[in-house]
C-alpha positions in Angstrom: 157.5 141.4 215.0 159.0 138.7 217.2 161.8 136.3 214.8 159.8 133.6 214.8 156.8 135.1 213.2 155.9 134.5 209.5 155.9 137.8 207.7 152.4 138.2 205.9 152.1 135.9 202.5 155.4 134.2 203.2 155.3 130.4 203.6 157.6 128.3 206.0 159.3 125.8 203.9 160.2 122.2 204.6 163.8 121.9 204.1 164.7 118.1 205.4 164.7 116.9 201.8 167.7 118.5 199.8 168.8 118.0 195.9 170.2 114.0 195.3 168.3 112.5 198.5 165.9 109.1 197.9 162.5 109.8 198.2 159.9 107.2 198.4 155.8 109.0 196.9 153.5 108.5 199.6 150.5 109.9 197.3 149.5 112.1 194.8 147.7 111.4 191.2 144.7 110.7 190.6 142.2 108.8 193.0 141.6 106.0 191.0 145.2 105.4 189.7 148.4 106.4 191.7 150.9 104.9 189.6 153.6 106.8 191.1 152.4 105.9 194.6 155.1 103.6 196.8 158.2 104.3 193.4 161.4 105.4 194.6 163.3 108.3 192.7 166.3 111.3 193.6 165.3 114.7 193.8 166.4 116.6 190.8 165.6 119.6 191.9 162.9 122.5 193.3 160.4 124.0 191.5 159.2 127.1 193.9 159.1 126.5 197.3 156.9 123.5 198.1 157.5 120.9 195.1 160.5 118.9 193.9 161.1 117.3 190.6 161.7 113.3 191.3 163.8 111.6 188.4 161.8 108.8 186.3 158.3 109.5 189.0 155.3 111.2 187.4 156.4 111.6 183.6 153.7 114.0 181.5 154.2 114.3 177.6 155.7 117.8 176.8 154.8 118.2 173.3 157.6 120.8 171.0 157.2 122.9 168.2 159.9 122.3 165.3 162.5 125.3 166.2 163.9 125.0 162.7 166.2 122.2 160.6 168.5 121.9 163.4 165.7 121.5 166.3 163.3 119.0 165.7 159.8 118.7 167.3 157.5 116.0 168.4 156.7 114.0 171.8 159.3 114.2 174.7 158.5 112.4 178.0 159.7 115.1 181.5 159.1 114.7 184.6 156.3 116.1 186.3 157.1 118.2 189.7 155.1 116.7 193.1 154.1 118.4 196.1 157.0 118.2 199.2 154.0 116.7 201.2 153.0 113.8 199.2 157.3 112.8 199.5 159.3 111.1 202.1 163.0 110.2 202.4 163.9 107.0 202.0 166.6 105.4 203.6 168.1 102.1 201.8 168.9 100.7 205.0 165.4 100.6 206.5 164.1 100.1 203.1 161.0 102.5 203.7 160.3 105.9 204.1 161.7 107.7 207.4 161.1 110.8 208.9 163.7 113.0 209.0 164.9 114.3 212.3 167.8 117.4 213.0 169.9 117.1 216.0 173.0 118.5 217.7 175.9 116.7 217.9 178.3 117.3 221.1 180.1 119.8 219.2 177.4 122.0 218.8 177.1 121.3 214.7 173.2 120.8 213.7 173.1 117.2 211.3 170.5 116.0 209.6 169.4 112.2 210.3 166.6 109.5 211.1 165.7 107.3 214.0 166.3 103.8 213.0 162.7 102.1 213.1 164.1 98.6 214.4 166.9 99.7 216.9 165.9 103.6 217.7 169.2 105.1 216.9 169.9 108.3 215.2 171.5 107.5 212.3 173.2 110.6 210.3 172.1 111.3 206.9 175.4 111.6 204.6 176.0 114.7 203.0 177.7 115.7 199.3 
């Protein structure tokens, strides 16, 4: 098997959008109400490989069983994980979404950035 070949049942995952980046929801929901559709939000975190949790973007009701006197039940708004495809990284400078582009620097050290929609420069995403 040649190393760029998928192994059987093994998915390639996206990995341009990484835990505490912007992302602007470019669809999803249903048809006749996307309410979540054009909201900004970070990325909490990943749930399997293909969605990500988005803080405050597509809240569902989790409703909880009493777990005795000291845990109470009842309604509790979480939020809802999306599909990676339906997200898009949003930079605050362009104020859209962006596509997120890898390059390498003269040094030889692979960064992770976006082409500036009015001017065309690369501009380097910050990291942690």
């Amino acid at each position: 098997m040649k190393a760029n070949e998928l192994k059987a049942g093994r998915r390639r995952v996206r990995r341009d959008i990484k835990v505490g980046d912007t992302v602007i929801v470019l669809a999803g929901g249903n048809s006749k109400k996307r309410e979540n559709k054009g909201k900004t939000g970070k990325v909490l975190r990943f749930v399997g490989s293909d969605r990500v949790v988005v803080e405050g973007l597509n809240m569902v009701t989790r409703h909880r069983k009493a777990q005795g006197p000291d845990k109470l039940g009842g309604k509790t708004p979480m939020e809802s994980p999306i599909h990676m495809s339906n997200v898009q990284y949003y930079s605050d400078k362009a104020k859209a979404g962006v596509k997120v582009v890898f390059q390498k620097l003269a040094d030889g050290k692979k960064v992770r950035g976006y082409n500036d929609p009015e001017s065309g420069k690369f501009i380097q995403i910050e990291g942690k």
